[in-house]
ZAKEFI-274979 format. One line per 4 residues: for each residue x, y, z of C-alpha. Coordinates in nm, 3 decimals, m for minus. Example, Ala and Ser with C-alpha at 12.3 -4.5 7.8 and 13.67 -1.06 7.14 Angstrom:
% ZAKEFI-274979
1.230 m0.450 0.780 ~ 1.367 m0.106 0.714
***
This chain:
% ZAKEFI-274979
0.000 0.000 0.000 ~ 0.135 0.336 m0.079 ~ 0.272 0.557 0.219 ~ m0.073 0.729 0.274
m0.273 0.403 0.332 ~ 0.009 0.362 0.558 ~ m0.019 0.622 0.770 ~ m0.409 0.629 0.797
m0.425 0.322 0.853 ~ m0.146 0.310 1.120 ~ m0.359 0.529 1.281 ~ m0.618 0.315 1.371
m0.465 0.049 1.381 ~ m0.424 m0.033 1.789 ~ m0.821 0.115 1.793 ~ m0.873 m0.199 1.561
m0.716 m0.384 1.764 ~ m0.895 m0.247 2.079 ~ m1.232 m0.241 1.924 ~ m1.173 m0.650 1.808
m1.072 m0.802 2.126 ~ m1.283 m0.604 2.376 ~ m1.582 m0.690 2.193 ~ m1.577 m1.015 2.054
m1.550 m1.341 2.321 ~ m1.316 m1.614 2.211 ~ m1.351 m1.962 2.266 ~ m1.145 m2.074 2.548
m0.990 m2.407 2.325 ~ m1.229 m2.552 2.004 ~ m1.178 m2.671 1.599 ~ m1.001 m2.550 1.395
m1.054 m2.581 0.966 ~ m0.765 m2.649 0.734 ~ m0.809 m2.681 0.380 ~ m0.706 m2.993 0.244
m0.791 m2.974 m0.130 ~ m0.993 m2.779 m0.414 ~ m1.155 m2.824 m0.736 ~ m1.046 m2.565 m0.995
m1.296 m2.514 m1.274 ~ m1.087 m2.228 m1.416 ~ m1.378 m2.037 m1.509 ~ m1.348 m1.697 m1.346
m1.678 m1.465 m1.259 ~ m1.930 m1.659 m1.414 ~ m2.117 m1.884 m1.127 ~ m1.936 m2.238 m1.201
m1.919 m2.326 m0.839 ~ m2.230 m2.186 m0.644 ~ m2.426 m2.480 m0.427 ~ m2.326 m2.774 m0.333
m2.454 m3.131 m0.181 ~ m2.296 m3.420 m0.072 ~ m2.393 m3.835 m0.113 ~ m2.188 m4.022 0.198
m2.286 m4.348 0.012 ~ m2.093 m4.260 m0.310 ~ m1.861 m3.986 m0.169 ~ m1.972 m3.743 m0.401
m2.066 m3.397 m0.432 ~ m2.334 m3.274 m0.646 ~ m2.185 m2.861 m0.752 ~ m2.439 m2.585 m0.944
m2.212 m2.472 m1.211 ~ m2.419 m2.224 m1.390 ~ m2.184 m2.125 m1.649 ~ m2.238 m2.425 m1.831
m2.598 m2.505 m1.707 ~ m2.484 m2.793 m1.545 ~ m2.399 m3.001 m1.203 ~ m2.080 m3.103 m1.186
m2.029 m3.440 m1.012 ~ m1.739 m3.439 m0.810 ~ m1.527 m3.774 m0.643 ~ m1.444 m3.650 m0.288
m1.309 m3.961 m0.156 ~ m0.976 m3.800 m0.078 ~ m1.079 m3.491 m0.057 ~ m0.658 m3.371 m0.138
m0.767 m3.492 m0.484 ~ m1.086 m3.417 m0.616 ~ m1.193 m3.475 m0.960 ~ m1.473 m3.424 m1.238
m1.642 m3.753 m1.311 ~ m1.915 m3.628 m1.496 ~ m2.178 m3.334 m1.525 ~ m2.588 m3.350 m1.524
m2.727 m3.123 m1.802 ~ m2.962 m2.904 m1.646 ~ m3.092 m2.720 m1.998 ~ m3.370 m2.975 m2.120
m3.516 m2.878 m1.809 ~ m3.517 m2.472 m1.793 ~ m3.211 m2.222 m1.789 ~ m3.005 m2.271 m1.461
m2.979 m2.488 m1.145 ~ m3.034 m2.189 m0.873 ~ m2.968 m2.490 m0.638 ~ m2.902 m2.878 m0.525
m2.931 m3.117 m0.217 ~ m2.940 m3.470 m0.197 ~ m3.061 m3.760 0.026 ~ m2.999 m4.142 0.030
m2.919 m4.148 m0.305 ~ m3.181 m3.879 m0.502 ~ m3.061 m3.526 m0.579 ~ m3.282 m3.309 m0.650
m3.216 m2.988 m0.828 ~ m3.415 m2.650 m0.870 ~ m3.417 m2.556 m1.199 ~ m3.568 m2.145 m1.323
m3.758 m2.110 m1.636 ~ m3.584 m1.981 m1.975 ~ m3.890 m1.699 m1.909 ~ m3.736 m1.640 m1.541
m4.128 m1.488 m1.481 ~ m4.224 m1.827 m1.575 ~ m4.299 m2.130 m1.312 ~ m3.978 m2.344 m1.254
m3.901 m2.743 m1.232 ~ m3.731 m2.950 m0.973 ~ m3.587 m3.268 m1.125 ~ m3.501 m3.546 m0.950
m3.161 m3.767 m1.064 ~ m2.956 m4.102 m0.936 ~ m2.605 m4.052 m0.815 ~ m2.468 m4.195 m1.161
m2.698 m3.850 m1.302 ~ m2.988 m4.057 m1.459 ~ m3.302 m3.889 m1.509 ~ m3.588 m3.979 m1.257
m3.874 m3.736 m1.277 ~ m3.951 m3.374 m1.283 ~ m4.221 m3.143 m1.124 ~ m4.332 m2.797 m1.196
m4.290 m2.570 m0.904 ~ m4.282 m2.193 m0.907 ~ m4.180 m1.881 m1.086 ~ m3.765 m1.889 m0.989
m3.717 m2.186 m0.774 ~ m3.413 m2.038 m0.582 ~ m3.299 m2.265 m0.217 ~ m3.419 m2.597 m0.244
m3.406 m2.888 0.101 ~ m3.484 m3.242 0.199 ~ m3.653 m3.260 0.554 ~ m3.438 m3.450 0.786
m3.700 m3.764 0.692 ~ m3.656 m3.711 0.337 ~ m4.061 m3.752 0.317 ~ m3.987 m3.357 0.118
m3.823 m3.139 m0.118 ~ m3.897 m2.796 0.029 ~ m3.848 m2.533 m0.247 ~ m3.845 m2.112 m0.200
m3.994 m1.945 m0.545 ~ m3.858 m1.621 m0.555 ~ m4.070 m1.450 m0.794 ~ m3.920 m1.191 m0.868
m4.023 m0.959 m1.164 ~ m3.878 m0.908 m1.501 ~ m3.647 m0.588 m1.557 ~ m3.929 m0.374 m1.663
m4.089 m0.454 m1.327 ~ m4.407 m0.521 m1.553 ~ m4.454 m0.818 m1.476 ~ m4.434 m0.971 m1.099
m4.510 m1.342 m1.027 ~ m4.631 m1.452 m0.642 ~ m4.373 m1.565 m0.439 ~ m4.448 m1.900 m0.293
m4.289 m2.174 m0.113 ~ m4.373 m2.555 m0.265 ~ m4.329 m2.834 m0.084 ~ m4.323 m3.206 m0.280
m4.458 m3.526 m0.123 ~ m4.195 m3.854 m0.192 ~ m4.319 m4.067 0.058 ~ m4.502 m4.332 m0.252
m4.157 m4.231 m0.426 ~ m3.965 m3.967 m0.697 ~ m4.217 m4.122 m0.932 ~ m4.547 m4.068 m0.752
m4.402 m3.713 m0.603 ~ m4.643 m3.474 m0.582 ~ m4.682 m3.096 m0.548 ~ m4.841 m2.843 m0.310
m4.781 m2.469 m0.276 ~ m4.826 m2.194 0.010 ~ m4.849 m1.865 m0.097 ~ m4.921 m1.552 0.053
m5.258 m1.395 m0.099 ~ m5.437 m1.443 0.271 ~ m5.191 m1.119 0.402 ~ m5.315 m0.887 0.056
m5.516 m0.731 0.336 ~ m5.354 m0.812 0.636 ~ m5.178 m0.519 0.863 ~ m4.774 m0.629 0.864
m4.510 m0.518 1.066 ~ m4.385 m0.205 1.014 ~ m3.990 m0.398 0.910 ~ m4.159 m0.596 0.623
m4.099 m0.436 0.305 ~ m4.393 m0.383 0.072 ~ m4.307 m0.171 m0.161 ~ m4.285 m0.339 m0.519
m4.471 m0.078 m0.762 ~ m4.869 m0.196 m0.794 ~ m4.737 m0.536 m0.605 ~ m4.989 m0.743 m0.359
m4.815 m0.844 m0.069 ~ m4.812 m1.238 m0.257 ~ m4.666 m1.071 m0.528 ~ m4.404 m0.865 m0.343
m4.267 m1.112 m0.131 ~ m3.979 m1.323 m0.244 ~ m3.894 m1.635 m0.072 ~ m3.505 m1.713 m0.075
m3.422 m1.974 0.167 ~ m3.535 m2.219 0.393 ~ m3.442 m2.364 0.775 ~ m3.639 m2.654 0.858
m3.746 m2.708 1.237 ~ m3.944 m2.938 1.352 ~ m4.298 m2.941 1.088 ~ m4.239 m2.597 1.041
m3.986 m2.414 0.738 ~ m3.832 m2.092 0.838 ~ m3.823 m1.894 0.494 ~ m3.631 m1.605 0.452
m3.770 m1.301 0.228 ~ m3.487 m1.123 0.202 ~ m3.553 m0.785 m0.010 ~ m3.840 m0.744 0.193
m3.694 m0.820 0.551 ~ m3.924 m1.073 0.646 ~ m3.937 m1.454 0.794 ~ m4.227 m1.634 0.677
m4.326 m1.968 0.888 ~ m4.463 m2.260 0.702 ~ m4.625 m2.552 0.814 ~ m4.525 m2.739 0.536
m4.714 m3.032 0.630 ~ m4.998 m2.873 0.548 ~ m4.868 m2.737 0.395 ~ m4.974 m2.315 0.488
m4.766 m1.955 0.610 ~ m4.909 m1.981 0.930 ~ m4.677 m1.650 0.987 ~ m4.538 m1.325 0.853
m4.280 m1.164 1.094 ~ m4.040 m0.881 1.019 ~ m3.720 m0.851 1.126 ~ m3.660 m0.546 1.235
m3.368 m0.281 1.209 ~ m3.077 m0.242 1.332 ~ m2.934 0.053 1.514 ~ m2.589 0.128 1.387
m2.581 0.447 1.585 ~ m2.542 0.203 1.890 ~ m2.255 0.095 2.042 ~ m2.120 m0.215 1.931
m2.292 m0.147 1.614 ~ m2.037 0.062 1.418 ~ m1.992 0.027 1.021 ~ m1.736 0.153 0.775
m1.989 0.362 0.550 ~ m1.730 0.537 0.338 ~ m1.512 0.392 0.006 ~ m1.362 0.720 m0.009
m1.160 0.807 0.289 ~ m0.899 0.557 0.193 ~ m0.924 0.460 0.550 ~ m1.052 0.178 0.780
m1.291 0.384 1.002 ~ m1.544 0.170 1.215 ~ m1.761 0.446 1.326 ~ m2.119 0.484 1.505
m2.353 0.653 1.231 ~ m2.708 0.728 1.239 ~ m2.813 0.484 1.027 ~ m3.069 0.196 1.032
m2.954 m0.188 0.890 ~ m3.188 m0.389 0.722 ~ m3.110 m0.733 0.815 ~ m3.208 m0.901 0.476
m3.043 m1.219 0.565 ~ m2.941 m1.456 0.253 ~ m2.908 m1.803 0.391 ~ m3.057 m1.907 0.742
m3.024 m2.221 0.910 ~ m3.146 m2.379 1.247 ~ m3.053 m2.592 1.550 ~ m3.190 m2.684 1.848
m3.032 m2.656 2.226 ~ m3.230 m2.821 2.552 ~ m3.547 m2.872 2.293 ~ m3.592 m2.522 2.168
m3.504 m2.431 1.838 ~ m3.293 m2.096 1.733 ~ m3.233 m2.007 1.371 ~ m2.943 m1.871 1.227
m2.919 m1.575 0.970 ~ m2.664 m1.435 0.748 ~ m2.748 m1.073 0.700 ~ m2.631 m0.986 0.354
m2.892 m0.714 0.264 ~ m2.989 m0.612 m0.100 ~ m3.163 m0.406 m0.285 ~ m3.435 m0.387 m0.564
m3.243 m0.225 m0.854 ~ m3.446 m0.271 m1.249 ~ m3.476 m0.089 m1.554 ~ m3.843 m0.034 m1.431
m3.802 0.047 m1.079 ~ m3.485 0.129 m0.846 ~ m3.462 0.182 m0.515 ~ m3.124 0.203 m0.413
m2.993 0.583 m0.356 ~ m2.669 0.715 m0.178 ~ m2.716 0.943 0.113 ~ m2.539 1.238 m0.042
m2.854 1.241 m0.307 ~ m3.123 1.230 m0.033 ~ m3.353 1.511 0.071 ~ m3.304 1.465 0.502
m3.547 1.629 0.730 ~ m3.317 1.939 0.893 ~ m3.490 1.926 1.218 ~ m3.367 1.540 1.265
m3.044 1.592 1.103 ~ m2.909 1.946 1.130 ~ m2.575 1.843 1.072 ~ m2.729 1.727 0.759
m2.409 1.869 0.542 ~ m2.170 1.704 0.743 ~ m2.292 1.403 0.719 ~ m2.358 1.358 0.351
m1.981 1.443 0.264 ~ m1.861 1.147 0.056 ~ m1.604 1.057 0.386 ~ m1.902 1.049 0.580
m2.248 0.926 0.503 ~ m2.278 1.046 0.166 ~ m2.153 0.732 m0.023 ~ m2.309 0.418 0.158
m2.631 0.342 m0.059 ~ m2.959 0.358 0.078 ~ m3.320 0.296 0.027 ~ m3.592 0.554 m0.122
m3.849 0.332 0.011 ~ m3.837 0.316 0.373 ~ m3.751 0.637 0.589 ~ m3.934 0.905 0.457
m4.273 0.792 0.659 ~ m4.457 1.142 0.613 ~ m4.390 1.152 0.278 ~ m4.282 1.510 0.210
m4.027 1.422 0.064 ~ m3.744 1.454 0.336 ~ m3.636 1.169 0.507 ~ m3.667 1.139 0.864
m3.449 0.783 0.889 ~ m3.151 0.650 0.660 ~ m3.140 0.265 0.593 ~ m2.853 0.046 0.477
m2.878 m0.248 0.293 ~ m2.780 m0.598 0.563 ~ m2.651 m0.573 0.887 ~ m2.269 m0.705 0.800
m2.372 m0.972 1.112 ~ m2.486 m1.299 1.164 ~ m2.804 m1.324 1.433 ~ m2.932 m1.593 1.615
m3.300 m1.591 1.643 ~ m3.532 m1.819 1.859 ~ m3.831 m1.981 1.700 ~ m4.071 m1.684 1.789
m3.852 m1.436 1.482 ~ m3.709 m1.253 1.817 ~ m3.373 m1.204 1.773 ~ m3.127 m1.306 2.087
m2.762 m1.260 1.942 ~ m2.638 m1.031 1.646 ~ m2.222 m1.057 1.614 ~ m2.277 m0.622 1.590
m1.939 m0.482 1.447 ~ m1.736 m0.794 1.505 ~ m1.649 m0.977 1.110 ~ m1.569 m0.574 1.026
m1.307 m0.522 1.298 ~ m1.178 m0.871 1.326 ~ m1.150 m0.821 0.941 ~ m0.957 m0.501 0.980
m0.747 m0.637 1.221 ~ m0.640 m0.951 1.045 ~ m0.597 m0.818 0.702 ~ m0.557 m0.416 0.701
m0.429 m0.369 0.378 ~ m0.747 m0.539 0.193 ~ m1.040 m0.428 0.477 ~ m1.389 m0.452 0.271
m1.196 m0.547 m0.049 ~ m1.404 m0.684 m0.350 ~ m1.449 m1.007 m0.467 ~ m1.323 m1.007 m0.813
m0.990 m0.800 m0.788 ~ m0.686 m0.682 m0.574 ~ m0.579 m0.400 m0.473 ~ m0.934 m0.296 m0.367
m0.863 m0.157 m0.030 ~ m1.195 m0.036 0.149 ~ m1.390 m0.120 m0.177 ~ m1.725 m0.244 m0.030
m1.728 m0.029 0.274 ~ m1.996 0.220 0.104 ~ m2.228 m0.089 m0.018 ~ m2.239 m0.372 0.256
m1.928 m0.424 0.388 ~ m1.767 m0.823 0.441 ~ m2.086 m0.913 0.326 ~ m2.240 m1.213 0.503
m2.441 m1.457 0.259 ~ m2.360 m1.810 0.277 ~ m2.398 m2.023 0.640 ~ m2.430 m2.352 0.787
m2.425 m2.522 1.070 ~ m2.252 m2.809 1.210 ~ m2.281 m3.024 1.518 ~ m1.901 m3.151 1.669
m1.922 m3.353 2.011 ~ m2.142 m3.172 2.211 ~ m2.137 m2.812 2.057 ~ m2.256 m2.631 1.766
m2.095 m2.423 1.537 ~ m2.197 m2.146 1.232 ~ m1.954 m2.096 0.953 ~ m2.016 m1.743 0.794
m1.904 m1.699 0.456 ~ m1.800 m1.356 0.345 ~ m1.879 m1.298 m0.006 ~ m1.673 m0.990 m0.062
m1.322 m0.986 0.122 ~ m1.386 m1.394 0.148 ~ m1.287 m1.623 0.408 ~ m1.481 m1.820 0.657
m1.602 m1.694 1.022 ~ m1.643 m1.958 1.271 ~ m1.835 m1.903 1.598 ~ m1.939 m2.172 1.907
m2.341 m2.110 1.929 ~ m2.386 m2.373 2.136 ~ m2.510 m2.067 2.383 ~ m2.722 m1.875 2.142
m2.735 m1.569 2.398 ~ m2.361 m1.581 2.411 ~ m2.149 m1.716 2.087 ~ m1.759 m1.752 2.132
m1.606 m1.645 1.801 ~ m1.338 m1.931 1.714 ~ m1.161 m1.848 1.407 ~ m1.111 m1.674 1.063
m0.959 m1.850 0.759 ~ m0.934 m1.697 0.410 ~ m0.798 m1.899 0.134 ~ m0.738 m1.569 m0.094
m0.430 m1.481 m0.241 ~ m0.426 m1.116 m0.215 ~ m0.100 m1.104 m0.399 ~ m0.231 m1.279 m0.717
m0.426 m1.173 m1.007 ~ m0.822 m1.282 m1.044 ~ m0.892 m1.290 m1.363 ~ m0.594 m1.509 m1.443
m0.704 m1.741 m1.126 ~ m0.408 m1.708 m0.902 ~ m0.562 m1.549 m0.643 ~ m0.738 m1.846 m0.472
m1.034 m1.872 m0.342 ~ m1.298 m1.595 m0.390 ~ m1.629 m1.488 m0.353 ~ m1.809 m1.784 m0.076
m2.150 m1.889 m0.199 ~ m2.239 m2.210 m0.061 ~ m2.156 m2.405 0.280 ~ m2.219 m2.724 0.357
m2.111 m2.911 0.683 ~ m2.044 m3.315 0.643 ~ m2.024 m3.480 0.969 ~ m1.797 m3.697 1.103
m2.013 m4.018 1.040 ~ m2.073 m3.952 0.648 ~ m1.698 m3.796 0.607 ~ m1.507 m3.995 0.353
m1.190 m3.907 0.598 ~ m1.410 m3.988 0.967 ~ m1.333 m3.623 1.052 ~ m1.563 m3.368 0.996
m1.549 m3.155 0.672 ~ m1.654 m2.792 0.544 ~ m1.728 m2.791 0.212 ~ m1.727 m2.437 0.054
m1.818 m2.361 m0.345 ~ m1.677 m1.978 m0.425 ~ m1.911 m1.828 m0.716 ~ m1.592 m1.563 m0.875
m1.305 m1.788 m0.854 ~ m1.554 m2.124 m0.950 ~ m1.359 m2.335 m0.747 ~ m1.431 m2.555 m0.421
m1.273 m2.602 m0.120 ~ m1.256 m2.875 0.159 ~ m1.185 m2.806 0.502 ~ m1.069 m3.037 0.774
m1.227 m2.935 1.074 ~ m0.998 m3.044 1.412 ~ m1.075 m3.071 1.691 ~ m0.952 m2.927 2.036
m0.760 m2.688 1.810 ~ m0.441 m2.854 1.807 ~ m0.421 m2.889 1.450 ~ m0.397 m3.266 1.429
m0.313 m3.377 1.058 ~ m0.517 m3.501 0.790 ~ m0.602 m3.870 0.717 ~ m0.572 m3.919 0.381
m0.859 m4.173 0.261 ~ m0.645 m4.481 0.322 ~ m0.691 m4.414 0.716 ~ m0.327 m4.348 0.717
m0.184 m3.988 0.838 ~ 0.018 m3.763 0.573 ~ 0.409 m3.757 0.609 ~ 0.556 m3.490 0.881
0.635 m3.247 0.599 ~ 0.346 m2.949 0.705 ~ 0.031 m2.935 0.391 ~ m0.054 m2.623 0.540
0.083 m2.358 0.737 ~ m0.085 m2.344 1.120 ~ m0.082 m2.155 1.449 ~ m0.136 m2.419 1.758
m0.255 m2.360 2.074 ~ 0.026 m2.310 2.332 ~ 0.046 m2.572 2.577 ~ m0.001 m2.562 2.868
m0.252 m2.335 2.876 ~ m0.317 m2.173 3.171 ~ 0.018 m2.127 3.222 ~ 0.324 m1.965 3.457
0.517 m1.860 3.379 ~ 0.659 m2.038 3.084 ~ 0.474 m2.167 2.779 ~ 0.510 m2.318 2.451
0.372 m2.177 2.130 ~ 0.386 m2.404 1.811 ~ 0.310 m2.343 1.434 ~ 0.406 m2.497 1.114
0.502 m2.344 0.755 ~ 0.447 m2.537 0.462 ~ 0.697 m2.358 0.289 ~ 0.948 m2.085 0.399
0.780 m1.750 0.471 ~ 0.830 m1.408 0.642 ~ 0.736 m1.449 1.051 ~ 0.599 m1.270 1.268
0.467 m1.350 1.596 ~ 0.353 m1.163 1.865 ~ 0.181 m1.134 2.198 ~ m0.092 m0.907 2.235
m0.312 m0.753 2.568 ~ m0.694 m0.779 2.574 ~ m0.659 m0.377 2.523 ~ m0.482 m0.461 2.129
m0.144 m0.321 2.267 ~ 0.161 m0.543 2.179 ~ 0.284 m0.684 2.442 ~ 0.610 m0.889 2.308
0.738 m0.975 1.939 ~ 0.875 m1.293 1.944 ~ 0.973 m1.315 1.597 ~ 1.037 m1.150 1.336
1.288 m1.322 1.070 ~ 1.226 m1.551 0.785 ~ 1.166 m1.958 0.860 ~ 1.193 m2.312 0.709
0.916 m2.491 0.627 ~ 0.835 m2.744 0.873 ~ 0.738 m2.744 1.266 ~ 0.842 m2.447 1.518
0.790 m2.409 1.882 ~ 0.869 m2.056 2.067 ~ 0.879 m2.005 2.431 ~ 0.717 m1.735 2.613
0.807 m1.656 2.960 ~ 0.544 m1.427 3.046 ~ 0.748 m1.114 3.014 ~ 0.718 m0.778 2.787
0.962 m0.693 2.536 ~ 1.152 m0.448 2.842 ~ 1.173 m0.784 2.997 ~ 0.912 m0.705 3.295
0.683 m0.940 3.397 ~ 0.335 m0.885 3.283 ~ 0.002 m1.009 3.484 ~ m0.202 m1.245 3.464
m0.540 m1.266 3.250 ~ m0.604 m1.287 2.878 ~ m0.361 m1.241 2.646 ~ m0.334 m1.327 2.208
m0.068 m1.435 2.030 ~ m0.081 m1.362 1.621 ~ 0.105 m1.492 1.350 ~ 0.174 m1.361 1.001
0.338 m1.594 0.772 ~ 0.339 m1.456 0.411 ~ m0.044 m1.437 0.372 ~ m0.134 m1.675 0.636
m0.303 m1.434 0.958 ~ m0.414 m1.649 1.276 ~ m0.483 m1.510 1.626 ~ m0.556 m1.720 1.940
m0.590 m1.678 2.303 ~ m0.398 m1.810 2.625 ~ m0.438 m1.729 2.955 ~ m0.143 m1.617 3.243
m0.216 m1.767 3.592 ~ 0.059 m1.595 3.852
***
């Protein structure tokens, strides 16, 4: 970065620090992912690796690949080595597969119209990609899910409206019956015409131009608890509750707002003061979420929410707006010039269709597209956790030179910040001894957040990978992974390796990624699929936990490079203040162990309590905790 981005971002750079580790709570010791192998399609920016699903009987995974209207059939038996066996052409059957799951041997696939306005298909297919049936569902069949029974194939219809906003099909949700078999499956829908007249909460978003509330409404994905499917409508903020075994919306809840003015709340809302700046604003979030999933703790169930946000923008009707271009009310924002200065407010993109509630023409309230959070919900829609600020400033602490970079190039420093930030979409959820975990995907920078809900009032974030090469070029697809679209969690039990596995398709880069999840956190190696562990020589580069941990006064700290790389490795307060550098010279590949006798770098003792150790090796960033007992 050139000496300006230096210096501003030196500048905040130990309020990063501060900001990250007084407000997020780590996980004392817990998993940690390391990728094992990817699946290079070598198409760049054109949706070849979007959703994925997994058969444990034939180790393989089923991949939307929309560039060449297909579903790419993947052997994952050793996951280090994945390969093409064959693909499933989707086009006798509509455009594009929006999405894919499988159970016991079916996959099922949703498949949109060529007329997009048009009612959709799922077809059903053998692992081998034969041909089983097909029904008609409807108008853009986007998330598709087997119950846990496999009894149904839940499907969200989006229905959204052409580009001339002319036309505007009902959104729906339609489940299909398999319990006489794929051949015998039948079809019912629930739609939405009973709340036409219906008074909705004030955080559901009607606003469509001549739309009924069926029409408006666009179902995106679906959590399944229990008889009931949790269905996210995201442009309109909204959680719809089917019971789909009648199947009926026996609900319509909104979601609310967030208050980004609060503390613990702050946003980067500016892509043009070439500066990470993490600042209370008064602004509202709409949590839009993408993907949601659920789980259930002591018999209740919570749901699970990525909170991507977006926005209605067609040839026939726009919403979107930036601050700077908004009329605000002067007696609620006097500093009304301030804030719209293009450092300020003025660039983050808002919403012409929520805050002006008077409607004079001046707006009294300023909305921003997502919440750049993930929230736990319980099975009422009331929200009990939202991560707040955390994937921005843990973001900005781990990689500072690429903070809310886009997806499809370099060099894009602060890129996002204006639009919606890290941009949560893609989740899942996983189940690992006795705790639960969500993995977060992060569309724009990338990477992977992973957080312990098994206390859905009190997650413990865990860890951050990205698999990006920020030093390599995009287009020419040497700059890893980028762009997380779909997440899928394979247990233990099903893993072709007995060890748990995250599965993660990136959209821009079209490749997909397998992660090893450990356990304990202490980086145990990979079993390749003859049972047998890989040679001592590192696969990936690590940071351990130190052992023992608590400690006093002395403990170890271990990590392994898988090549030689540029160290660094140093002790940090809970405050973000450096404590110690312990190195800071160029290392071997291989295994490495560094002592720390519980002193600062003036060689003074330091006290007990919390303390995190970070390592930077080449592009490589991991941060863990240990704990000083005098």
């Amino acid at each position: 970065m050139d000496r300006t981005r230096y210096k501003l971002w030196y500048g905040v750079a130990t309020c990063m620090l501060l900001g990250m580790f007084s407000g997020v709570v780590f996980a004392d010791h817990d998993i940690e992912l390391v990728p094992v192998g990817t699946y290079e399609t070598g198409v760049f920016d054109d949706g070849a690796a979007e959703i994925t699903a997994y058969d444990p009987a034939s180790q393989r995974l089923f991949v939307v690949n929309a560039a060449t209207q297909s579903i790419d059939v993947l052997d994952v038996a050793d996951p280090s080595s994945m390969s093409l066996l064959f693909s499933i052409d989707v086009s006798p059957y509509g455009n594009n597969a929006n999405s894919v799951d499988a159970y016991d041997g079916l996959v099922a696939a949703a498949i949109e119209n060529n007329d997009k306005q048009a009612p959709g298909v799922v077809a059903f297919f053998d692992t081998d990609g034969n041909f089983l049936n097909q029904v008609t569902v409807g108008a853009l069949p986007d998330m598709l899910t087997f119950t846990e029974d496999g009894q149904y194939v839940l499907v969200a219809n989006e229905g959204e409206p052409n580009d001339d906003y002319d036309v505007d099909p009902e959104g729906s949700v339609s489940v299909i019956g398999l319990k006489y078999g794929v051949e015998n499956a039948g079809v019912r829908t629930a739609g939405f015409s009973k709340f036409n007249d219906k008074h909705l909460d004030e955080s559901v978003r009607i606003f469509g131009p001549g739309a009924s509330v069926a029409q408006d409404l666009e179902p995106e994905f679906i959590a399944i608890a229990g008889k009931y499917a949790y269905v996210v409508c995201q442009e309109n903020n909204a959680l719809a509750v089917v019971d789909y075994t009648k199947p009926k919306v026996v609900a319509l809840k909104g979601l609310g707002f967030k208050n980004h003015y609060k503390r613990g709340n702050a946003l980067d809302a500016s892509n043009r003061d070439d500066a990470i700046n993490i600042t209370n604003w008064p602004v509202y979030g709409m949590y839009q979420p993408d993907a949601i999933a659920s789980y259930s703790v002591n018999g209740k169930y919570y749901l699970v929410t990525a909170n991507e946000g977006d926005a209605r923008d067609y040839d026939g009707y726009s919403e979107e707006e930036r601050i700077k271009d908004l009329d605000l009310d002067p007696e609620v924002f006097p500093n009304a010039e301030y804030l719209q200065e293009d450092e300020n407010l003025g660039r983050l993109n808002s919403t012409t269709a929520n805050g002006d509630a008077d409607g004079d023409g001046y707006f009294e309230k300023l909305f921003a597209y997502g919440a750049r959070s993930f929230s736990i919900w319980d099975a009422y829609g009331k929200q009990v956790f939202d991560s707040g600020d955390q994937f921005e400033k843990i973001t900005a602490t781990l990689l500072p030179d690429d903070f809310n970079s886009t997806n499809d190039e370099n060099d894009s420093f602060d890129n996002r910040s204006d639009d919606k930030g890290p941009e949560p979409e893609g989740l899942t959820i996983g189940k690992i001894g006795n705790r639960y975990y969500a993995f977060i995907g992060l569309e724009r920078i990338g990477g992977i957040m992973v957080y312990d809900i098994t206390k859905p009032k009190r997650p413990k974030f865990v860890q951050y990978i990205n698999t990006r090469d920020f030093d390599g070029d995009a287009e020419a697809g040497t700059a890893g992974d980028l762009a997380p679209e779909g997440l899928l969690f394979i247990p233990a039990y099903d893993s072709p390796t007995h060890k748990p596995l995250l599965v993660v398709s990136y959209e821009v880069s079209g490749t997909v990624t397998v992660f090893q999840i450990n356990e304990g956190g202490y980086g145990a190696k990979f079993a390749g699929s003859d049972g047998n562990l890989e040679s001592t020589v590192p696969q990936e580069t690590q940071l351990h936990q130190n052992f023992p941990n608590p400690f006093n006064p002395t403990t170890g700290i271990s990590f392994q490079l898988a090549q030689s790389e540029d160290v660094t490795l140093s002790i940090y307060n809970t405050l973000g203040q450096e404590v110690r550098t312990l190195v800071r010279e160029d290392l071997r590949e291989g295994h490495h162990t560094v002592e720390w006798d519980g002193k600062d770098s003036f060689g003074r003792p330091v006290s007990s309590g919390i303390y995190f150790y970070r390592l930077a090796a080449g592009a490589n960033i991991s941060v863990r905790q240990m704990q000083l007992q005098r």
